[in-house]
N, C-alpha and C positions, 0 to 999 in steps of 0.2 A: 557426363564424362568424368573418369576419375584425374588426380594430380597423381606426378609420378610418385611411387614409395622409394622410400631408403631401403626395402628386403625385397628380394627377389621371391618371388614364387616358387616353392623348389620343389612341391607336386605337382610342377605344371611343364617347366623350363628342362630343354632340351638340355645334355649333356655337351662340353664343349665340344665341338667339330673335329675329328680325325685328322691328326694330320697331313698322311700320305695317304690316305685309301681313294677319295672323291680325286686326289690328283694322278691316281695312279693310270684314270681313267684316262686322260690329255697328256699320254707320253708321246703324242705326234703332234699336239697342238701347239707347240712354241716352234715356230717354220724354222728356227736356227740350230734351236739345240736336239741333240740326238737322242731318242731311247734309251740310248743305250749308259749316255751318260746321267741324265737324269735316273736311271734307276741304279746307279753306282752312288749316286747321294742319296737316293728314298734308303738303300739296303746300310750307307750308314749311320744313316738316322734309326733305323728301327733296330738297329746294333747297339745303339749306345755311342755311337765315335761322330760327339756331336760336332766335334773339332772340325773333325774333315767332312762332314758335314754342312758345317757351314762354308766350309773352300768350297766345297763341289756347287753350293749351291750360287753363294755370289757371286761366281765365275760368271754363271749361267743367267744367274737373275738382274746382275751388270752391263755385263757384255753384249749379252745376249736378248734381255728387256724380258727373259720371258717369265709370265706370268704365274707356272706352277711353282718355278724356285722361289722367286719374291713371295709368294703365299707362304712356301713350306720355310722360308728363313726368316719370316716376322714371326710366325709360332716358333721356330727356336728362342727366341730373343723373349718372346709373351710367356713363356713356361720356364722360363729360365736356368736352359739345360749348357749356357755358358757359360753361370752364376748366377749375378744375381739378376731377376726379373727386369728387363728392358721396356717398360709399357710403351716407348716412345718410339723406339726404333722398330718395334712391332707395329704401330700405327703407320707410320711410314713404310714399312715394305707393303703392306695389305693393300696400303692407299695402291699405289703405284700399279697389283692386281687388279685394285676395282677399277681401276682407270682404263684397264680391258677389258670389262666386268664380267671378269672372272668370279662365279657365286659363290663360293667359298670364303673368299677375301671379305665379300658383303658382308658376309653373317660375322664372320670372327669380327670385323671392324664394329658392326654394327651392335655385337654382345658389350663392346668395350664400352659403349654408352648405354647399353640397355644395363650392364651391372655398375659402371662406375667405376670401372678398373683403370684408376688413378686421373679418371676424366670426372667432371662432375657427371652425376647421373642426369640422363638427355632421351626419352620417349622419340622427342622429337627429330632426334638427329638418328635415333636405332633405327624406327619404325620405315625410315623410306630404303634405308640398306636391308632389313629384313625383306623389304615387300619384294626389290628387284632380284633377288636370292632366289623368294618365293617365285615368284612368277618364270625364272630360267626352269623350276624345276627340281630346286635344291630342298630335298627333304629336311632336313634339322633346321632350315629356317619358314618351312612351310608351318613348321609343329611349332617353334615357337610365334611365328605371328600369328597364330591362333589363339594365342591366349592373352593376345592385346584384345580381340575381338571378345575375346571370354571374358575377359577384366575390366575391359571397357577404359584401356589405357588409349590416349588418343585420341582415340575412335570411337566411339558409341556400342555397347553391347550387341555383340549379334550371336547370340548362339549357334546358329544353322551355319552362318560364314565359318564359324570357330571348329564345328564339327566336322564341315568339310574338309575344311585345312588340316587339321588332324588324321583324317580318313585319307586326304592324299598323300602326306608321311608315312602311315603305318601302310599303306598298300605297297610303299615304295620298299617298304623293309625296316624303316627308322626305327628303332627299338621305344625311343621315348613317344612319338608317337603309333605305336601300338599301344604301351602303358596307359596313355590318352585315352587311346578310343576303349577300353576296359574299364577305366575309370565312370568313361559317359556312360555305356550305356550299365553299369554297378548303381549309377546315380538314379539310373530310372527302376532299376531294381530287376533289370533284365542279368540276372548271372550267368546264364547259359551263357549268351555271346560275351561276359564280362572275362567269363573263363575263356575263351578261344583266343582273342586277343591280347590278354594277359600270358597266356602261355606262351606266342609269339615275342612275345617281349623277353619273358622270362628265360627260354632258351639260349635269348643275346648276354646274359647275363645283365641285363633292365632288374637291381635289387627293389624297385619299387614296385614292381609286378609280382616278383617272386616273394615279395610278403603278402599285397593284394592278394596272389593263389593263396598263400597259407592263409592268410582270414578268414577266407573264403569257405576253404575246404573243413575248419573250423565250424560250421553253419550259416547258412546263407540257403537263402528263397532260391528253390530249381534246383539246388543240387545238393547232392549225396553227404553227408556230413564223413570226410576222412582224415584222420587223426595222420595216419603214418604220412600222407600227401600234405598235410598243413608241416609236417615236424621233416620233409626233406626241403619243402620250400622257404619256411621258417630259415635253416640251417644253411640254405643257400644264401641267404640275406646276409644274414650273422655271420656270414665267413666272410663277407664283402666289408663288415662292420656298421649295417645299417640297425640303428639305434631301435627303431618299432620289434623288427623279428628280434634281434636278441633278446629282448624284455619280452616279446610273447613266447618265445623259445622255453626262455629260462622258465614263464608261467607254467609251465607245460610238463616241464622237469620238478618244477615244486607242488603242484598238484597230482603229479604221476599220470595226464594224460595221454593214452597211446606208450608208454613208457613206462617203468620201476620210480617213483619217487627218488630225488636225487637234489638233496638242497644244497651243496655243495656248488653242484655244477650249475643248477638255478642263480646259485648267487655270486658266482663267478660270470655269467652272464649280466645278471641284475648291473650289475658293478662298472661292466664294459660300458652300458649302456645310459646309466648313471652319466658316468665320466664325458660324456657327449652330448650331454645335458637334455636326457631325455626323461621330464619328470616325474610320468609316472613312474618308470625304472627307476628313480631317485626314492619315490615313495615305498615303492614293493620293496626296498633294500635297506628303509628306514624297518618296514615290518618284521624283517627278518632280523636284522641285528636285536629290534626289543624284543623278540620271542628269543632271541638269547643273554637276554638280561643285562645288554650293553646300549642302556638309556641314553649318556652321553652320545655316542656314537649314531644312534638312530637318530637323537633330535638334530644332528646335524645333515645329516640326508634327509629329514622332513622338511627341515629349513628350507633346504636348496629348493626343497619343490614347492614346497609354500611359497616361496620367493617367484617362482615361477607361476606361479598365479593356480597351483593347482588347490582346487576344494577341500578336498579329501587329506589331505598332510595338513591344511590350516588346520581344519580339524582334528587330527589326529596331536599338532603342539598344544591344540587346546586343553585338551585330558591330561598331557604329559607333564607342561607345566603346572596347570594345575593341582595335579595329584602331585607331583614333587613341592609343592608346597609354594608356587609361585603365582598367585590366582591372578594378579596385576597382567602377567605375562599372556598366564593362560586364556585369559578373557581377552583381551588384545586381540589376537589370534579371532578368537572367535567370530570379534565383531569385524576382522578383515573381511573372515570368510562371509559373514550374511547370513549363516545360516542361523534361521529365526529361534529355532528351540533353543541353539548354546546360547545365543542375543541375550534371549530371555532369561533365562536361568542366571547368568550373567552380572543382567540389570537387579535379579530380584537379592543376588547373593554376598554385591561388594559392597565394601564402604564408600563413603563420599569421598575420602582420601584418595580408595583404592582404586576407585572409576574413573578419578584423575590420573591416577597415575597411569592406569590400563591406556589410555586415550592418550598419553604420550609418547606410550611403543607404541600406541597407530602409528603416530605421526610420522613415529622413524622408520617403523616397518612400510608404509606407502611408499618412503623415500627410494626406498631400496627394492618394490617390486617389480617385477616385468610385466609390462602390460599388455 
């Protein structure tokens, strides 16, 4: 079994939980309060008029004890649409749902220690609020205690458990699990059904499917290599601001596939993407700026990805210092990256001085990269 991480899985983990939609379901289940009024605070929550929002609902989740308000006015306070973020008083209204266990309440309380949202991070204390969630029923928490099973947080690895629980989200409609189950079976290298399920997803507006599809359609085993189908799902991603499709977007635009070459908009993408510290995009926007002969500029977009542990930009400060006249630096770089021919060339080319020196931007550069 694994120990918990400090990062969340974020190809894996459900999006947070809707606020009003699952309660909109239990407009008669609180025996006190009315339909009528409870959907007079769902309509000013999804207005914006978080104010009376919150009146409508404390009325109800006070007075009243019932359990949809309490749910939907700890996520006002969790999202912090009365300022600033309340982790506390959002813990407290959820408790008081789950204590009717109410499955929604489970899951949002139970995220709070699966991510650490100002609670230490706790497997232990998520994983039984996940499972009772799961077991009412509740899709988004089905799909995520699947990937305790997948991770082997807790729990002991089970694939087949993790696969099931994913299957019963995306059957339910879960968008992230859809994403899931296209993932699985992409991993077995089954596309056909990779694509079925990913398009299910995709339609919910699931940005992680709808780059999935563009990969895909890109080429992949089973299916039809389609350019304009990879460059609307691509684009559907990128308008969401998901860092993969803008940088395979913008490739796309800079190579002119299915398209007019277009380096502009390529690198106006590149850029988006960059800035959200997605390194290859960091790197492809180091290459562009030195194909316009603004070296500064580039080795600072290499950096960032070198820094992020990408190969291909250690490699590429390698050449640049280098050839600007910096071999100390250049070599550094090199021996970051491992790659045995720069190593080489490297060892055979500096001085004794210079080897030392090289070897103490290792030092600083390890300090500094992400691992």
């Amino acid at each position: 079994m694994r120990k918990a991480r400090a990062a969340k899985p974020a190809s894996l983990i459900a999006k947070p939980a809707g606020l009003i939609l699952f309660s909109l379901l239990f407009l008669f289940a609180c025996a006190q309060t009315s339909a009528t009024r409870l959907s007079s605070a769902a309509e000013a929550q999804a207005n914006g008029d978080y104010a009376l929002a919150e009146t409508l609902w404390l009325e109800q989740a006070e007075a009243e004890n019932c359990f949809v308000a309490q749910h939907n006015l700890g996520s006002l306070y969790f999202h912090g649409h009365l300022g600033k973020r309340d982790f506390v008083k959002a813990a407290e209204w959820w408790q008081r749902a789950v204590d009717q266990d109410y499955a929604p309440a489970m899951y949002d309380l139970a995220n709070m220690y699966y991510y650490g949202y100002d609670v230490p991070q706790s497997f232990e204390k998520s994983f039984p609020l996940h499972k009772r969630a799961a077991d009412k029923g509740y899709a988004p928490a089905q799909n995520i205690l699947a990937t305790y099973y997948e991770l082997g947080e807790i729990v002991y690895k089970d694939e087949y458990q993790a696969v099931a629980l994913y299957r019963q989200a995306a059957e339910q409609g879960d968008a992230a699990g859809q994403y899931n189950m296209g993932r699985k079976y992409q991993n077995i290298n089954d596309n056909v059904h990779a694509v079925e399920w990913y398009y299910k997803a995709a339609t919910q507006g699931e940005m992680r499917a709808q780059y999935a599809l563009g990969d895909i359609y890109l080429g992949a085993d089973g299916v039809n290599r389609n350019e304009g189908l990879a460059i609307q799902y691509f684009s559907l991603a990128a308008e969401q601001g998901f860092p993969p499709a803008q940088r395979s977007l913008g490739a796309m635009y800079y190579n002119g596939e299915g398209m007019p070459k277009n380096a502009q908009k390529a690198k106006e993408l590149f850029a988006s993407a960059a800035q959200r510290n997605d390194a290859r995009a960091q790197y492809y926007l180091g290459i562009m700026l030195e194909e316009e002969e603004a070296y500064k500029d580039a080795a600072v977009w290499y950096e960032i990805a070198a820094l992020n542990n990408l190969i291909p930009a250690q490699t590429k400060l390698r050449y640049l210092y280098y050839n600007l006249g910096n071999k100390a630096l250049g070599c550094a770089w090199a021996y970051v990256s491992g790659v045995q021919e720069d190593v080489a060339a490297c060892d055979s080319a500096l001085s004794k001085e210079e080897r030392a020196q090289a070897f103490n931007y290792v030092d600083a550069i390890n300090k500094r990269i992400t691992k």
